[in-house]
C-alpha positions as CSV (number, residue, x, y, z in Angstrom):
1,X,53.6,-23.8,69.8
2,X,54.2,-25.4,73.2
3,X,50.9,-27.0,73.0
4,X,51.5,-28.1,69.5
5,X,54.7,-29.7,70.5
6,X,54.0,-31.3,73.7
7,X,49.7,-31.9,74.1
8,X,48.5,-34.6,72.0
9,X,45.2,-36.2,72.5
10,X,46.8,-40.0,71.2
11,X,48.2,-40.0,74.4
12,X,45.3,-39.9,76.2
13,X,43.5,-42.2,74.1
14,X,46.3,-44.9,74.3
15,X,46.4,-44.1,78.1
16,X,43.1,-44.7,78.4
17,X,43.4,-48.2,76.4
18,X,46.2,-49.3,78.2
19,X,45.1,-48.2,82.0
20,X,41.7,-46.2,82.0
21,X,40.8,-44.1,84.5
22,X,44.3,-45.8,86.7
23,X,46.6,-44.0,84.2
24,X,45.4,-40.7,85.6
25,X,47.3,-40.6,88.8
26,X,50.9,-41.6,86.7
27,X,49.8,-38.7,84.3
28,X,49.5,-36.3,87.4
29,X,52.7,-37.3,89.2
30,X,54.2,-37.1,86.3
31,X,53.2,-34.0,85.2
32,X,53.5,-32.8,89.1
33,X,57.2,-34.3,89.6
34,X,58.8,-33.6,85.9
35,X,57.2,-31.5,83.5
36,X,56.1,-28.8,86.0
37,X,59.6,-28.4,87.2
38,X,61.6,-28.8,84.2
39,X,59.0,-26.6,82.5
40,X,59.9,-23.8,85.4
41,X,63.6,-24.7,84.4
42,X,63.3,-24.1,81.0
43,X,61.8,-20.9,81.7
44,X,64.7,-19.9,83.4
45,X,67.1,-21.0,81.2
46,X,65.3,-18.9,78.2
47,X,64.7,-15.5,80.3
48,X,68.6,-15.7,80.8
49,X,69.2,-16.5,77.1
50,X,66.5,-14.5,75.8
51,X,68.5,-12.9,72.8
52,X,70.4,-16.1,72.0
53,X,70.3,-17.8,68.5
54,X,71.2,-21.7,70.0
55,X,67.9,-22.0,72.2
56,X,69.1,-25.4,74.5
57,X,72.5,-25.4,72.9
58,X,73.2,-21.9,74.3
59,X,72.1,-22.6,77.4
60,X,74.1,-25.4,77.8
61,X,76.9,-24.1,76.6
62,X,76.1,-21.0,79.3
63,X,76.3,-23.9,82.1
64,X,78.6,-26.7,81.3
65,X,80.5,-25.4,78.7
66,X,80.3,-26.3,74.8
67,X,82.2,-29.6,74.0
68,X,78.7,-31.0,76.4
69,X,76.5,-28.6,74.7
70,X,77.5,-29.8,71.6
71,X,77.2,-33.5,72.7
72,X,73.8,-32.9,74.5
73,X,72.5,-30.8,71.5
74,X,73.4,-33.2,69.0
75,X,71.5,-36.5,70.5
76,X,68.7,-34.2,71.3
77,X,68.5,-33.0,67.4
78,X,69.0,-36.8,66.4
79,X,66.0,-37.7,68.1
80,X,64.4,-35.3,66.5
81,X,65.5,-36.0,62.6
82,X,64.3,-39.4,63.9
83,X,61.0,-38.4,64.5
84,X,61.1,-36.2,61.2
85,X,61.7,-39.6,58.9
86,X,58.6,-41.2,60.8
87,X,55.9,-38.3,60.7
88,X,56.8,-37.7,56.8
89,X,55.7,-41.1,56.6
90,X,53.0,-41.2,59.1
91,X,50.9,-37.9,58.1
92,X,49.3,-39.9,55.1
93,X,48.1,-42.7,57.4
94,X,45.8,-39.2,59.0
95,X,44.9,-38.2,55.8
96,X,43.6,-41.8,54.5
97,X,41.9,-41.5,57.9
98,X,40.3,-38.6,57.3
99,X,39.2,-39.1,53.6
100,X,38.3,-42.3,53.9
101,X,37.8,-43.3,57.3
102,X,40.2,-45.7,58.0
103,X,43.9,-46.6,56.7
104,X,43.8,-47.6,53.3
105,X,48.2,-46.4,52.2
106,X,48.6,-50.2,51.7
107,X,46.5,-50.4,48.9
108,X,47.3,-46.8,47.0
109,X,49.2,-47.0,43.5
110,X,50.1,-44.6,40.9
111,X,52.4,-44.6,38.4
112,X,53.9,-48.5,39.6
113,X,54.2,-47.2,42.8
114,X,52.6,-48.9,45.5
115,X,51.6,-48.9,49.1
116,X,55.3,-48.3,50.8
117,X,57.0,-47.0,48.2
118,X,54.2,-44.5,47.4
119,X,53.9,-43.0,50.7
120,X,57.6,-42.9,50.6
121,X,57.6,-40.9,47.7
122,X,54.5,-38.8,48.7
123,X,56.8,-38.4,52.3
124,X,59.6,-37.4,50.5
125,X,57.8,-34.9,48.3
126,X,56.1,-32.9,52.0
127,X,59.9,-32.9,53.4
128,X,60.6,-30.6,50.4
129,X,57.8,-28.7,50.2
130,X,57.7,-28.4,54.0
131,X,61.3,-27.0,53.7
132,X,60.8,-24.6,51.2
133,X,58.1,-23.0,53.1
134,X,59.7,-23.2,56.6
135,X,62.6,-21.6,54.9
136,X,60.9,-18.5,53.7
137,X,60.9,-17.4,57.5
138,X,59.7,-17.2,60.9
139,X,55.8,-15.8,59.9
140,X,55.2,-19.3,57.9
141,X,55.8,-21.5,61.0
142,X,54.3,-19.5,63.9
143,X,50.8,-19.6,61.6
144,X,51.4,-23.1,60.7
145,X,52.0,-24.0,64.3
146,X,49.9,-21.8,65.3
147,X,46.7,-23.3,63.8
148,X,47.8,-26.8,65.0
149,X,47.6,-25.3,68.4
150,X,44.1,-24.1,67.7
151,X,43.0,-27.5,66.2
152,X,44.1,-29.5,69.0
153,X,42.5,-26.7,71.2
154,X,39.2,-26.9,69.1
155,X,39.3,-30.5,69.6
156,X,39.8,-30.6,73.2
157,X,36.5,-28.4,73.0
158,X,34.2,-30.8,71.0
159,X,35.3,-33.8,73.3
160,X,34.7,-32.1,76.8
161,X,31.5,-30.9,75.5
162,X,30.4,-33.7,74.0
163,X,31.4,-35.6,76.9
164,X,29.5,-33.5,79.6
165,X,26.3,-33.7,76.9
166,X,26.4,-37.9,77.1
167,X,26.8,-37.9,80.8
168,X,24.1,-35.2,81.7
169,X,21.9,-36.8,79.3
170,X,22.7,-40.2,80.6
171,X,22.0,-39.2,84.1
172,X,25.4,-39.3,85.7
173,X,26.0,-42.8,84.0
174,X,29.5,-43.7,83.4
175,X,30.1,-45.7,80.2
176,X,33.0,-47.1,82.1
177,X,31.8,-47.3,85.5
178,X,34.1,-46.6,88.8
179,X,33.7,-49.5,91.4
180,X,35.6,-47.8,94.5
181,X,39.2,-46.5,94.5
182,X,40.6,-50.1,93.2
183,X,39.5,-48.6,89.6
184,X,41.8,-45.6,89.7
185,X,44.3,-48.3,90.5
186,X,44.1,-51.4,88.6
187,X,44.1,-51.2,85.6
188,X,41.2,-53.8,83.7
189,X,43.7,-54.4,80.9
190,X,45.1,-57.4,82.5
191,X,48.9,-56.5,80.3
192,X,49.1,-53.5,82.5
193,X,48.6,-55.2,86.1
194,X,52.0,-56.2,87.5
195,X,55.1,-53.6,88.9
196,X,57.5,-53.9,85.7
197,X,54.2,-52.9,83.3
198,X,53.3,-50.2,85.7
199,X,56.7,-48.7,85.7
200,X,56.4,-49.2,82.1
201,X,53.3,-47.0,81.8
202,X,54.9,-44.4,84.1
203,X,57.8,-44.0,81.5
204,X,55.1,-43.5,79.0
205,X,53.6,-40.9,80.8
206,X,57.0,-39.2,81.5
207,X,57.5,-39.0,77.4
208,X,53.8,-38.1,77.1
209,X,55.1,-34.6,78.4
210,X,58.1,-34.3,76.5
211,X,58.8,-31.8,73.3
212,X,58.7,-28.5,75.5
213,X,62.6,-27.2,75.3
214,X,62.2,-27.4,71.7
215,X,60.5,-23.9,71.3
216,X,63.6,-22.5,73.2
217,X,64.9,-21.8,69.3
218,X,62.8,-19.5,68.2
219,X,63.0,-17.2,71.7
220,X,65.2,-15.0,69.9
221,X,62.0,-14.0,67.9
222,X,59.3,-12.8,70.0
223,X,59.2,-9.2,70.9
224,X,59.2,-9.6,74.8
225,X,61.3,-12.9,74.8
226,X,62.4,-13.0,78.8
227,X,58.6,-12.2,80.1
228,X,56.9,-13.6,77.2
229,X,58.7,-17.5,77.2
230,X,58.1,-18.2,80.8
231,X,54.6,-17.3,80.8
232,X,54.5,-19.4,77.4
233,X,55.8,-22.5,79.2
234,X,53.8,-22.1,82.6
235,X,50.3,-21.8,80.4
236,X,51.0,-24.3,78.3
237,X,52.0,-26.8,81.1
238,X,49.3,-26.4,83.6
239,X,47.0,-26.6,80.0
240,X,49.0,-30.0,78.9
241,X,48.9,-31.5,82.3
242,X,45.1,-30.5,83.1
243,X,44.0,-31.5,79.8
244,X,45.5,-35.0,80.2
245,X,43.9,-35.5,83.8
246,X,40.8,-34.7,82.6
247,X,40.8,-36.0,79.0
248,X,41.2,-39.7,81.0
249,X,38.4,-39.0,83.1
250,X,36.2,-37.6,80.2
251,X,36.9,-40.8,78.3
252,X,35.2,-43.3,80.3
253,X,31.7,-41.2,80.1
254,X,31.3,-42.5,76.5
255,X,34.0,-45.3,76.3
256,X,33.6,-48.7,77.8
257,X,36.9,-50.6,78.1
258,X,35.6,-54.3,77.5
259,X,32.7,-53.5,74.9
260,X,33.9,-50.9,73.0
261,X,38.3,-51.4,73.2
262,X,38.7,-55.3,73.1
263,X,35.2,-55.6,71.6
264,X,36.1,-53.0,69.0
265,X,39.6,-54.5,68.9
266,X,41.2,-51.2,69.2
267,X,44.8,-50.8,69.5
268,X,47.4,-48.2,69.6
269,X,47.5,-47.9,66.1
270,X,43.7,-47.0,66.3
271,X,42.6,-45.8,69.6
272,X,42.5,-42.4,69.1
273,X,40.0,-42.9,66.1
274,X,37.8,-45.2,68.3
275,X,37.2,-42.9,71.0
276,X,36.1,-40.6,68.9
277,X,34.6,-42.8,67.0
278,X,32.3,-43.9,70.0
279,X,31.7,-41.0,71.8
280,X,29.7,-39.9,68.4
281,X,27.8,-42.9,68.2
282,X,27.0,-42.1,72.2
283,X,26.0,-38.8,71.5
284,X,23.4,-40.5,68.9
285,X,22.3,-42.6,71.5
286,X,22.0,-40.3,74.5
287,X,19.8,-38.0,71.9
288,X,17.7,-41.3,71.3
289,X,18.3,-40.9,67.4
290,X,18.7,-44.1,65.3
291,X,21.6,-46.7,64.7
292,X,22.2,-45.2,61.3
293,X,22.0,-41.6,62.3
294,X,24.5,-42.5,65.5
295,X,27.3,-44.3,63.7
296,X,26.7,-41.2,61.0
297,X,27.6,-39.0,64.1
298,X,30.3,-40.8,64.9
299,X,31.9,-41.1,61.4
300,X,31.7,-37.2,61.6
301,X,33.6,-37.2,64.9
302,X,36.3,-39.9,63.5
303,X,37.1,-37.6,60.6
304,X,37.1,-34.6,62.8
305,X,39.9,-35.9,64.9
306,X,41.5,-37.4,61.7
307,X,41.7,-33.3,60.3
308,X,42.9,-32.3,64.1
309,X,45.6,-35.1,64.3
310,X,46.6,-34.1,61.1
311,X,46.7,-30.1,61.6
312,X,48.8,-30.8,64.7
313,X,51.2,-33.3,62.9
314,X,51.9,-30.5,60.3
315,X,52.5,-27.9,63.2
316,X,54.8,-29.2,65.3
317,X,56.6,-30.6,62.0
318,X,57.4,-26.7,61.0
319,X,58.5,-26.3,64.1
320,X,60.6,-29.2,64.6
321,X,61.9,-28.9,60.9
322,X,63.0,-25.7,61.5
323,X,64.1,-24.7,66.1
324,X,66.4,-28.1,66.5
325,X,68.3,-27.7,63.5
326,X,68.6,-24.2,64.1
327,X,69.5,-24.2,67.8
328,X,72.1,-26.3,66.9
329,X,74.1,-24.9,63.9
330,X,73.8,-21.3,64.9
331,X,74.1,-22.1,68.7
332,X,77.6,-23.4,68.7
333,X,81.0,-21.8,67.4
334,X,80.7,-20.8,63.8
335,X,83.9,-22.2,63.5
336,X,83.2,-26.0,63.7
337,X,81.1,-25.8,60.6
338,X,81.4,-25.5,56.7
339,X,80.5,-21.2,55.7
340,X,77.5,-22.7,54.3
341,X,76.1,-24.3,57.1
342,X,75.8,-20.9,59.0
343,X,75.0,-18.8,56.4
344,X,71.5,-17.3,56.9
345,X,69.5,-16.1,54.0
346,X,67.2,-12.7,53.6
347,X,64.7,-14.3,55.8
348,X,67.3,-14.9,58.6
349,X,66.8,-18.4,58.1
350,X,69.7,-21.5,58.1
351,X,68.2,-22.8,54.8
352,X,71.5,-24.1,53.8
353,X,71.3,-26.3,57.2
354,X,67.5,-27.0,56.9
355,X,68.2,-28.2,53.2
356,X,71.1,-30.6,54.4
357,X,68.8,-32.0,56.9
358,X,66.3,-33.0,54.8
359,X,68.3,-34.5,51.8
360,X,69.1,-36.4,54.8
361,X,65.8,-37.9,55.6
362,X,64.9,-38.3,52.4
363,X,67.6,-40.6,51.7
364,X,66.7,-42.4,55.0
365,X,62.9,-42.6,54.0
366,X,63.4,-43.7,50.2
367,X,66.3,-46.4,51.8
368,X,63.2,-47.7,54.1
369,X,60.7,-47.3,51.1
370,X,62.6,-49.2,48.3
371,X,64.9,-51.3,50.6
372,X,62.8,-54.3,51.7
373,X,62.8,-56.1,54.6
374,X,66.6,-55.4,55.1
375,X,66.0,-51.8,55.4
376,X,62.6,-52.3,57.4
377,X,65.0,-53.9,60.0
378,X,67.0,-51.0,59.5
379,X,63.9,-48.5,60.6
380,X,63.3,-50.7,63.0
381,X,67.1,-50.6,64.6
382,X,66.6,-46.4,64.5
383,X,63.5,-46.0,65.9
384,X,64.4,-48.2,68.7
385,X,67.5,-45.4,68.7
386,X,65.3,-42.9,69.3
387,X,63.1,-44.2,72.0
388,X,66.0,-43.4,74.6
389,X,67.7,-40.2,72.6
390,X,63.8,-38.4,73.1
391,X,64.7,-38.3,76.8
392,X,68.5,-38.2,77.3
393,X,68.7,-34.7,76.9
394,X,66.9,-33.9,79.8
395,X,69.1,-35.7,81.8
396,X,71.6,-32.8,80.6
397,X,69.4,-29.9,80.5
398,X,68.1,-30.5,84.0
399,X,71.7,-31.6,85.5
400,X,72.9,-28.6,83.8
401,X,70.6,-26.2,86.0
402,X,72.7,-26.4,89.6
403,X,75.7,-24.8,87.3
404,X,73.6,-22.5,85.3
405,X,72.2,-21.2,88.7
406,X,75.7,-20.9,90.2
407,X,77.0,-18.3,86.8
408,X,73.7,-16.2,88.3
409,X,72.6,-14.9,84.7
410,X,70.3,-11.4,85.2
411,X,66.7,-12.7,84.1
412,X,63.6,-11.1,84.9
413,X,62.1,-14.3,85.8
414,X,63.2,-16.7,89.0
415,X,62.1,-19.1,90.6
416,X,64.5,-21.5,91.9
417,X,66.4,-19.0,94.9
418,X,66.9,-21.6,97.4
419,X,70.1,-23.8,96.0
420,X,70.5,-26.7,98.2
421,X,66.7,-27.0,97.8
422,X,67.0,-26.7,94.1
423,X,69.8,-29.5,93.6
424,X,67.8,-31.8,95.7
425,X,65.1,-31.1,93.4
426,X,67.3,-31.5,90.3
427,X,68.6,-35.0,91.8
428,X,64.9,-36.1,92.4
429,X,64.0,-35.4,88.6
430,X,67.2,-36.5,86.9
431,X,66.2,-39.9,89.0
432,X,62.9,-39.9,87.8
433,X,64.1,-39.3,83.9
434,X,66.9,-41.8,84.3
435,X,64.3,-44.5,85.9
436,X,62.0,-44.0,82.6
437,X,65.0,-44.7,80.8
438,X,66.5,-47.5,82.4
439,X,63.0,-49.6,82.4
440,X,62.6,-48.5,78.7
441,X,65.8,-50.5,78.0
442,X,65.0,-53.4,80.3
443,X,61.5,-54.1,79.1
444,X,62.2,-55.4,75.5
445,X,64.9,-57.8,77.9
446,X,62.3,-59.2,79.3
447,X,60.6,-59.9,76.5
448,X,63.3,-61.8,75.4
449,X,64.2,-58.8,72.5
450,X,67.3,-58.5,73.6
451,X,68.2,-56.8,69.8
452,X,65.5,-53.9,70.3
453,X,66.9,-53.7,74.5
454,X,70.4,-53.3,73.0
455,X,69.7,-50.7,70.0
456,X,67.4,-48.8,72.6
457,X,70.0,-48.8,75.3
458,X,72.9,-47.7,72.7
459,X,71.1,-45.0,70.3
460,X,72.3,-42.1,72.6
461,X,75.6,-43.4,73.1
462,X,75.9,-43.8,69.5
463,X,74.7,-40.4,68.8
464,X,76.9,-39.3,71.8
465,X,80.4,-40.6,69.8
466,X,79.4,-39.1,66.9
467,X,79.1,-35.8,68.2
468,X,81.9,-36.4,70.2
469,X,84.5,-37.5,67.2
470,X,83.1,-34.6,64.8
471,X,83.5,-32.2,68.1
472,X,87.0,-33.1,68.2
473,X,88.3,-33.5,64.6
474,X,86.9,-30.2,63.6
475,X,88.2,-28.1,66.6
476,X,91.4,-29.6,65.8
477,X,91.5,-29.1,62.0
478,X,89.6,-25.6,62.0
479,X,92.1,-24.5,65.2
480,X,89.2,-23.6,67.7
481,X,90.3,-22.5,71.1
């Protein structure tokens, strides 16, 4: 589930695209100075709260108190609902990849339906199935999530051997060859060469990692929970950052940046396909085989990816359908929320909650589908929103941990003993989180987007109020102490 959540090889590829073989010191740093420790955090926070329902809501609410669990919680889920509305959307741009090789949505029609509004419809008609199955328990999302895992894995797999094939059988020649340190430095795409894009990429990388607290929902249901999670989280982040390092690396054995990216005008839309893509057709060639039989090779390997891409979409989204939603409404007090909203059915399932979250993003995706260019606009303004409200919540999970340590919680798994040496830890990531964000605002400012810098900057203060006003009206109308 971890890997499912938080690995994904488009990251690499657009690292790769945007950097090359320079991206893989931000990727390490990042991984060395952020995930790695959060991750340890995390997996302290969920041996303490092993039995609890609200995964990062409860522990929250166990360090700071609930009215900023409740806050924290809410901007994290928003994000989340966010990303829900675009992957709905999205999975059928990986299926027309995979059936037919390259995007083709704009051109479907059935029924007077067309392009947009058809993949609306077809998104809107996944959220419900999606829901209905996640809803019938927890067996239905571990295998669904599970076999995402095992397709990225599988994946991995085929591009590190495939990669080792074209470079033993290439004798050792790069496809993107290393001219002294300078090339794990400077980047050849000449967007990503001065200090503001470099900071720029780093923030990228810092996000790359992100996704990992959101399997602290569904600790409450694995059979050794306290012993089981932080072993969970340690694999899968010395397997997410490894992978990364060497998935860069591995790239530039088949992949050449100016022949086969800006020659093969590959963007981040299509880079992942590309690569692929490529290092088929270079396994064609290393084998001396012909053109035809080569770019056969690599259509194989494009559609391969396509399937993977696609299995891991439809993972993480039972996953992230079901654990934010969940850590939210059963995590916090019962009584700030309608019966309904709480009420569990035979599976021990909040359907009722699931079912009012995705009327919700239907509504948002048909608005988007059927609205025109006013309600493109309007996408636009919330997925600028959820750039920032990804990452804010670490900035309350992590500054949460100094207090968390302080209530000294029994938990079978510790890491962080030393105090002072763990606040001066928390202060160097909350600085490092807080950076990403602050250059994520001031980027589209420079670009003279001062509309997208404002909508990014505001998204979690919006979803902050929100959660702050419904906080407060319902504790006073449904007495809560």
């Amino acid at each position: 589930m971890i890997i499912t959540t938080v690995y994904g090889f488009g990251n690499v590829s657009v690292s790769y695209e945007q950097m090359t073989y320079a991206g893989i010191i931000w990727f390490v740093l990042a991984g060395i100075c952020f995930f790695f420790p959060a991750g340890l955090m995390m997996a302290e926070y969920g041996s303490a709260f092993h039995d609890a329902e609200g995964g990062i809501y409860s522990w929250l609410a166990g360090s700071i108190g609930e009215k900023w669990a409740f806050i924290g919680t809410f901007v994290w889920l928003a994000n989340w609902v966010l990303w829900l509305v675009a992957s709905a959307s999205r999975l059928w741009i990986s299926i027309s990849a995979l059936i037919f090789g390259k995007d083709t949505t704009q051109s479907w029609h059935f029924l007077g339906l067309h392009g947009t509004q058809l993949i609306g419809v077809l998104a809107i008609l996944f959220m419900i199935v999606s829901t209905y199955l996640s809803s019938r328990g927890m067996t239905g999302i571990k295998i669904m999530s599970s076999i995402g895992g095992f397709f990225m894995i599988a994946m991995n797999l085929v591009f590190i051997i495939s990669s080792i094939i074209v470079i033993i059988l290439n004798h050792g020649q790069l496809a993107q060859p290393i001219t002294g340190w300078q090339s794990f430095i400077i980047s050849p795409n000449k967007s990503f060469q001065t200090p503001i894009t470099i900071i720029s990429f780093i923030v990228y990388a810092v996000f790359a990692y992100g996704g990992m607290e959101t399997v602290g929902g569904v600790t409450d249901s694995m059979k050794h929970p306290e012993k089981d999670f932080p072993k969970g989280l340690i694999i899968g982040s010395l397997f997410t950052i490894i992978s990364y390092v060497l998935m860069i690396f591995m790239t530039g054995f088949s992949v050449n940046y100016q022949k086969d990216i800006l020659g093969g005008n590959a963007n981040t839309g299509n880079i992942t396909y590309v690569v692929y893509g490529t290092l088929g057709k270079a396994i064609g060639s290393a084998f001396h085989l012909n053109m035809a039989t080569s770019l056969m090779i690599g259509e194989i390997f494009t559609r391969a990816i396509a399937l993977s891409g696609l299995m891991g979409m439809i993972g993480a989204f039972f996953v992230l359908l079901y654990s934010p939603i969940k850590s939210f409404i059963l995590g916090s007090n019962p009584h700030l929320w309608p019966k309904a909203a709480t009420k569990l059915n035979k599976h021990n399932i909040p359907a009722n909650a699931m079912w009012a979250q995705t009327i919700f993003v239907c509504l948002i995706i048909a608005f988007v589908s059927f609205g025109g260019s006013a309600a493109a606009n309007f996408y636009q303004i919330l997925t600028d929103m959820g750039n920032v409200a990804a990452t804010a919540p670490y900035i309350f999970l992590i500054g949460a941990f100094p207090f968390f340590l302080k209530k000294d919680y029994p938990r079978k798994f510790r890491v962080f003993t030393n105090y002072k040496w763990t606040v001066a830890l928390v202060i160097f990531v909350e600085i490092i989180v807080c950076t990403g964000i602050i250059f994520t605002v001031l980027q589209p400012i420079l670009q003279h987007q001062y509309a997208k810098a404002f909508w990014t900057g505001f998204g979690p203060i919006f979803f902050a109020l929100i959660a702050y006003i419904f906080y407060h009206v319902s504790k006073k109308k449904n007495n809560v102490d």
